[in-house]
PASEBA-1860 file (N, C-alpha, C; in nm, 3 decimals):
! residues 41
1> XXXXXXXX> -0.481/-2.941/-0.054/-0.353/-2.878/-0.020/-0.328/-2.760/-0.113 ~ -0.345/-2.756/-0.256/-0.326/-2.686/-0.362/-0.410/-2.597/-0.335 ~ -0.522/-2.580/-0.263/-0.649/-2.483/-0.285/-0.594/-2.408/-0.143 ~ -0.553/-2.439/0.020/-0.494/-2.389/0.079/-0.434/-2.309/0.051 ~ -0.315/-2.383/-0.018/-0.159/-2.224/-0.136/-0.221/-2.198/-0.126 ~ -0.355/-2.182/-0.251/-0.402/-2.056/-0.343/-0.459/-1.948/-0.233 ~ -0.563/-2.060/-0.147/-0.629/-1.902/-0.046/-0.556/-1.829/0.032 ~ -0.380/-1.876/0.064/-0.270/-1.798/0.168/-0.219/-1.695/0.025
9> XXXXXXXX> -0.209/-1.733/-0.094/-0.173/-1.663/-0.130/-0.232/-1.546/-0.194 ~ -0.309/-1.580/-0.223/-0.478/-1.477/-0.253/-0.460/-1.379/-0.067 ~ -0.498/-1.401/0.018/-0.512/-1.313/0.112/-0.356/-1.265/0.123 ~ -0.297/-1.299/0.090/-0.103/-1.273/0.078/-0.150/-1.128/-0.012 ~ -0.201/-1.119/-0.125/-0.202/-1.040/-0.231/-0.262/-0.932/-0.181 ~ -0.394/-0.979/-0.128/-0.490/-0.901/-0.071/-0.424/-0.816/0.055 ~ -0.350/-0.846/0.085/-0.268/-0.781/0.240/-0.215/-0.667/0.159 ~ -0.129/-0.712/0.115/-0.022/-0.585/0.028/-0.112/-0.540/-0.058
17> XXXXXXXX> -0.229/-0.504/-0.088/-0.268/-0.452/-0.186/-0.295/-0.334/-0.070 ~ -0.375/-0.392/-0.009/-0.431/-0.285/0.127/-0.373/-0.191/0.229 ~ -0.241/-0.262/0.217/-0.083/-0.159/0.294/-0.067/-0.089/0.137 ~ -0.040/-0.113/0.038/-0.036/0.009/-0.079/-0.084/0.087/-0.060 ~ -0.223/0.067/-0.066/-0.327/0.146/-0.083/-0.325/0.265/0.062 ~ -0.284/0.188/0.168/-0.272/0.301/0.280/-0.145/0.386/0.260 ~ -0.044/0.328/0.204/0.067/0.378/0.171/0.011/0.515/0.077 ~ -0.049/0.457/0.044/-0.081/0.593/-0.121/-0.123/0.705/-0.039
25> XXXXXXXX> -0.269/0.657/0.027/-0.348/0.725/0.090/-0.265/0.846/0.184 ~ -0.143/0.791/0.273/-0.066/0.853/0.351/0.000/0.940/0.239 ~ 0.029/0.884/0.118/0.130/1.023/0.115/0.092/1.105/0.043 ~ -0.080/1.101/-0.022/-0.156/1.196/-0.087/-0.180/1.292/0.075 ~ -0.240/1.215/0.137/-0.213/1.329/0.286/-0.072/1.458/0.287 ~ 0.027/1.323/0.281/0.128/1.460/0.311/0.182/1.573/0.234 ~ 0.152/1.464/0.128/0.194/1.593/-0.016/0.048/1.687/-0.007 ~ -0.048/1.721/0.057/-0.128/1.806/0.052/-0.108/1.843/0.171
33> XXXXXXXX> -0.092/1.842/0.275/0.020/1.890/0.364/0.100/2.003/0.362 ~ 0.180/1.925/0.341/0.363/1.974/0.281/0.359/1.990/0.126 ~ 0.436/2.101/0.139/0.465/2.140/0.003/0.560/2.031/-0.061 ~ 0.549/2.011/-0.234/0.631/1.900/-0.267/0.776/1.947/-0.255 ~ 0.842/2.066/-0.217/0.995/2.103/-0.250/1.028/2.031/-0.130 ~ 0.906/1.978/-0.009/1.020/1.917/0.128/1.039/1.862/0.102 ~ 1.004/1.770/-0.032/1.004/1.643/-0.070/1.097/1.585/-0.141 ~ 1.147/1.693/-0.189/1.287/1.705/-0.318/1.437/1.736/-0.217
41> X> 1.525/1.626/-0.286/1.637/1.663/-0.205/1.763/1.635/-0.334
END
């Protein structure tokens, strides 16, 4: 049961590491894109 947790939460970690990482990815895209002043408000 204890080793279950661990592997939901291990691929739990592993999920959000991988939406970060696209997250990042996307906004190194847009900031090379777009200039950073669209970015400033």
């Amino acid at each position: 049961m204890a080793k279950d947790t661990h592997d939901v939460t291990s691929l739990d970690t592993w999920s959000r590491r991988r939406i970060t990482q696209s997250m990042l990815a996307a906004t190194e895209q847009a900031v090379a894109v777009y200039p950073p002043e669209l970015f400033r408000s």
